[in-house]
C-alpha positions in Angstrom: 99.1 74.2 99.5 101.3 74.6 96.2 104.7 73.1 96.2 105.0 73.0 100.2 103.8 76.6 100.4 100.0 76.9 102.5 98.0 79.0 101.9 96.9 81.8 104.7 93.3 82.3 102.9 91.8 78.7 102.8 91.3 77.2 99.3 87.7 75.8 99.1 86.4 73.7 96.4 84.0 76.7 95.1 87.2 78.1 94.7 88.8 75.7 92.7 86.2 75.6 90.4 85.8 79.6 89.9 89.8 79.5 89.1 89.5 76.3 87.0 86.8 78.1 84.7 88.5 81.0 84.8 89.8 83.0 81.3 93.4 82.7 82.7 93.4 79.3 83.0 91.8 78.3 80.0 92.9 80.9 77.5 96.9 79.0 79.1 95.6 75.6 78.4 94.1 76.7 75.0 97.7 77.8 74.4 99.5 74.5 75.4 96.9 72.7 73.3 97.5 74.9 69.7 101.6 75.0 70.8 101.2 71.1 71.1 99.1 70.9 67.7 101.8 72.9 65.9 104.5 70.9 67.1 102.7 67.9 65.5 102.3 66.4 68.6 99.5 62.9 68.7 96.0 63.7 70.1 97.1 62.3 73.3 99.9 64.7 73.5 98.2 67.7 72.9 95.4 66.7 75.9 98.3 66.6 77.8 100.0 69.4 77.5 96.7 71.3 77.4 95.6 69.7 81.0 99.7 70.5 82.4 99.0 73.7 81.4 95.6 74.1 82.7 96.6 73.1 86.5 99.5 74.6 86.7 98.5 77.9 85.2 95.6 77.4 88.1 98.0 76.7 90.8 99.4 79.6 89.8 96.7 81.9 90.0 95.2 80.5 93.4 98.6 80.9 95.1 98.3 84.6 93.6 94.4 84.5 94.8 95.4 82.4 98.7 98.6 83.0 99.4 98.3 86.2 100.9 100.9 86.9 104.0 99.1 87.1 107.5 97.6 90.1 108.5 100.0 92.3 110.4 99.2 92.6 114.3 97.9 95.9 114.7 96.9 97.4 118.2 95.4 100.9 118.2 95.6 100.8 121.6 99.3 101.1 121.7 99.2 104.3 120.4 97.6 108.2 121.2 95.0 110.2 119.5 95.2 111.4 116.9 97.1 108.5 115.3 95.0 106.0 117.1 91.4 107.5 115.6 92.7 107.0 112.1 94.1 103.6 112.7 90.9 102.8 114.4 88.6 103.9 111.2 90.9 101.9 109.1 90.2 98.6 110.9 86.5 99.7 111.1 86.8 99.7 107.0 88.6 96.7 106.2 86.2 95.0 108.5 83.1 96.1 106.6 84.7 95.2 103.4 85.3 91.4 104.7 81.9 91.0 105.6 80.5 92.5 102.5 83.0 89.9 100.4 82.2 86.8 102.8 78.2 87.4 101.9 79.2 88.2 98.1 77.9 85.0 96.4 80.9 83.2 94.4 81.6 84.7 90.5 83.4 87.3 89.2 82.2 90.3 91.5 83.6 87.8 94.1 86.5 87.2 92.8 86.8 90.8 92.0 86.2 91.6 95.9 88.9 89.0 96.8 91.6 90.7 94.2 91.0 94.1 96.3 91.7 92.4 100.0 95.8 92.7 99.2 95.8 96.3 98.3 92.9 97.2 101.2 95.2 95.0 103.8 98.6 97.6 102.5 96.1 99.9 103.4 95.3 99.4 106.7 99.1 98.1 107.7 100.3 101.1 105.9 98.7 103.5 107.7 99.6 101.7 111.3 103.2 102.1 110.4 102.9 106.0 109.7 100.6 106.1 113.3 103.6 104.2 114.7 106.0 106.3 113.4 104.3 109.8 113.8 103.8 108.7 117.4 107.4 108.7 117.8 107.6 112.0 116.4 105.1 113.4 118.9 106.6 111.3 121.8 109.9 113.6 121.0 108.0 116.6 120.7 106.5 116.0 124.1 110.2 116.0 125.6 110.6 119.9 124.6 109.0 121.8 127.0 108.5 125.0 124.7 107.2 127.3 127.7 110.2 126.4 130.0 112.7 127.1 127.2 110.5 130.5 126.1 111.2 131.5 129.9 115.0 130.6 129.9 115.6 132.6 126.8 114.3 135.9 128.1 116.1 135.1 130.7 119.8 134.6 129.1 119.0 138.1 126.9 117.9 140.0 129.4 121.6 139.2 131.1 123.4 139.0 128.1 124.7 135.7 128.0 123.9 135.6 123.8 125.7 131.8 123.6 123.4 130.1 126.2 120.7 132.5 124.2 121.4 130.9 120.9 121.0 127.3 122.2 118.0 127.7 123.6 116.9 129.3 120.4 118.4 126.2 118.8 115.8 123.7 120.8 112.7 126.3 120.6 113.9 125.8 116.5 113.6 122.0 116.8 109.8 122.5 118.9 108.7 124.8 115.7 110.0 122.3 113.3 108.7 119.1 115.0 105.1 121.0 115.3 105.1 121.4 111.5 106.1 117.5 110.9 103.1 116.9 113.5 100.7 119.2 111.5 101.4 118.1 108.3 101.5 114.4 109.2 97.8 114.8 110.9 96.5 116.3 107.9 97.8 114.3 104.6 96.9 111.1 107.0 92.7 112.3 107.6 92.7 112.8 103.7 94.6 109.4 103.0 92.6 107.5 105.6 88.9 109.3 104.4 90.5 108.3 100.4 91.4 104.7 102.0 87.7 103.9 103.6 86.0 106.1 100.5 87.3 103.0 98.5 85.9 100.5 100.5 82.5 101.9 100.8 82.3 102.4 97.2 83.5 98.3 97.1 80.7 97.8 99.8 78.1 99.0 97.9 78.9 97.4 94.5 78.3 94.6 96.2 75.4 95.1 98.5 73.3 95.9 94.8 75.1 92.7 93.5 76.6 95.5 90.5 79.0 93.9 88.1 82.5 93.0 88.5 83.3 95.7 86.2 81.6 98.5 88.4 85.1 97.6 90.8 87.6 98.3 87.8 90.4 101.1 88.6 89.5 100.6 92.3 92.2 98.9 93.4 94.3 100.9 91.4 93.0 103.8 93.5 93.8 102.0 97.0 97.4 101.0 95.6 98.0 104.9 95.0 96.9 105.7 98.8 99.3 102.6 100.0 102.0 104.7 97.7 101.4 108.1 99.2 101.4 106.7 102.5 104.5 105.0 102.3 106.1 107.6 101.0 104.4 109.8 104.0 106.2 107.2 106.5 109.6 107.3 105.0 109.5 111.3 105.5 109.1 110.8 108.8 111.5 108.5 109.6 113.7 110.6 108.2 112.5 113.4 110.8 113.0 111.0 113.8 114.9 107.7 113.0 113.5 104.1 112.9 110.1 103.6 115.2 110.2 102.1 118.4 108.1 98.8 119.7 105.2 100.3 121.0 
């Protein structure tokens, strides 16, 4: 742990050692060192302050690297189709991505594979919070019996009663509306979740032909845009039916 705080991902000495030697660490120390030398500090003092900075610039990074928050509990299971296929498919993906890492022998693809586990775990918990919520959605929907209430409005016209009329219109509004919200949410979530696991696979097989590090650059740019879109995907649908329920 650094300063009282463990870390989730466990810190091994292979680790260490790829974060000691990394340009991060020793471009900081190289700084200390020439800040130290300018100062006029002795030779002593400018090993000093070039090792202070070199471990904590490293804590630093494999705090950033470890100290990731546990994974969020996520239950596919407490949820219907078709929220609980894409759910499902994201699991499956961030899944195949650990085992590709875990095999991925230790140097900078590695640690390029390790940098992409945050965004791909926003990812996956992302899109369990819009099945959550769209479930909810769909749970109201299924409270609107649209046939019984297409019955009682022929009804109330053919007898004239137009108030009752235009309340059941009212709810039949609310089926069409909540219909569209369903629609729409199924549709932007395939093409988020098929973006999500497109990422991985493309990780995957970087790594499966041991490619460079730099084959993975922009990637996890590209799975921090689909976190974006599907948080913003979630928030419109809270709006549309108020703050999820514990499944």
């Amino acid at each position: 742990m650094l300063a009282g705080v463990p870390f989730p991902v466990p810190v091994t000495p292979a680790s260490v050692a790829r974060t000691g030697a990394s340009p991060v660490v020793l471009g900081a120390a190289g700084a200390g060192a020439l800040l130290a030398l300018v100062a006029g500090s002795s030779l002593v003092g400018i090993i000093l302050v070039a090792l202070l900075m070199w471990i904590v610039s490293g804590g630093v990074l494999l705090a950033v690297r470890h100290g990731r928050p546990p994974r969020a509990r996520i239950d596919p299971f407490a949820i219907s189709e078709p929220w609980r296929r894409f759910v499902k498919d994201s699991l499956t993906a961030r899944n195949r991505f650990d085992d590709a890492r875990r095999t991925t022998r230790p140097g900078p693809l590695r640690d390029r594979l390790d940098d992409l586990r945050r965004p791909i775990d926003a990812g996956v918990e992302e899109c369990w919070r819009v099945a959550q919520q769209a479930q909810v959605v769909s749970d109201a929907r299924k409270r609107l019996d649209a046939p019984a209430l297409r019955r009682r409005l022929a009804s109330l016209e053919a007898s004239g009663n137009e108030p009752a009329a235009a309340a059941v219109r009212a709810q039949l509004g609310s089926v069409e509306r909540l219909d569209g919200v369903i629609s729409d949410t199924t549709d932007r979530l395939e093409v988020l979740e098929a973006r999500l696991t497109e990422a991985v696979a493309r990780a995957i097989e970087v790594a499966a032909l041991a490619g460079h590090d730099d084959d993975l650059v922009g990637l996890g740019s590209d799975v921090e845009d689909v976190v974006d879109e599907l948080e913003a995907l979630r928030l419109a649908l809270t709006e549309t039916s108020g703050p999820p329920r514990d499944p």
